[in-house]
N, C-alpha and C positions, 0 to 999 in steps of 0.2 A: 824865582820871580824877581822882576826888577820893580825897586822901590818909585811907588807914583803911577803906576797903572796898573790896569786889571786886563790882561787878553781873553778876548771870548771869541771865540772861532772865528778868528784874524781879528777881530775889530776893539780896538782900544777906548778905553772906556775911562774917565779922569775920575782918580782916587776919592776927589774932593766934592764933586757936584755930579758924576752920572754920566755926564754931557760923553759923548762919543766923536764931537767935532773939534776938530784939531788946524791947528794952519803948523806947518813947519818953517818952523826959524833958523834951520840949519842944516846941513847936508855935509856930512863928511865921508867920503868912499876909500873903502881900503879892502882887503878883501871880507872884512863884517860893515855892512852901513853903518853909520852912526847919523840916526837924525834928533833934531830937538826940536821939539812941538809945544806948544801955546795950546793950551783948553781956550775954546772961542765963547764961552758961556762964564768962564770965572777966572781966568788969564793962567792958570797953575800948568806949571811948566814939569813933562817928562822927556824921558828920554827913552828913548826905542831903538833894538838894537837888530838890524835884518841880514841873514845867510842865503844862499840860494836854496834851493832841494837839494841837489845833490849834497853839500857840503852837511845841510839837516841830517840827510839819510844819511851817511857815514857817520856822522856824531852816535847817532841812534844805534847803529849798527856795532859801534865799536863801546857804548856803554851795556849791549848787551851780553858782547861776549865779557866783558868785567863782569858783568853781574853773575852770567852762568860759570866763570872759572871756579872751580872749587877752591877753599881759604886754603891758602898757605903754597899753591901750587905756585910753581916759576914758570913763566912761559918765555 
């Protein structure tokens, strides 16, 4: 989890006050977003980091075969 917010099924919630309303102060695109957002109710500033699905599902997919390889195997 990234320090300064809380995800709840998608919707980001400010550490500091609850508030769920955000303005974004920043946009950076590379192949992960990187935005920075302003709490509209206490000004406390996070940062939020966005994948597409596809690239989610592969993450997923490829922590799971780590998880199920047995210890000590080489693959």
């Amino acid at each position: 989890m990234i320090k300064g917010y809380t995800a709840i099924s998608n919707i980001v919630v400010c550490s500091q006050c609850g508030c769920a309303q955000f303005a974004v102060i920043d946009t950076r695109q590379k192949a992960i977003v990187r935005r920075r957002r302003s709490c509209l109710n206490c000004g406390n500033r996070i940062t939020t980091y966005e994948i597409s699905k596809e690239d989610f599902e592969t993450l997923t997919s490829l922590k799971a075969d780590i998880v199920a390889a047995p210890r000590g195997s080489v693959g």
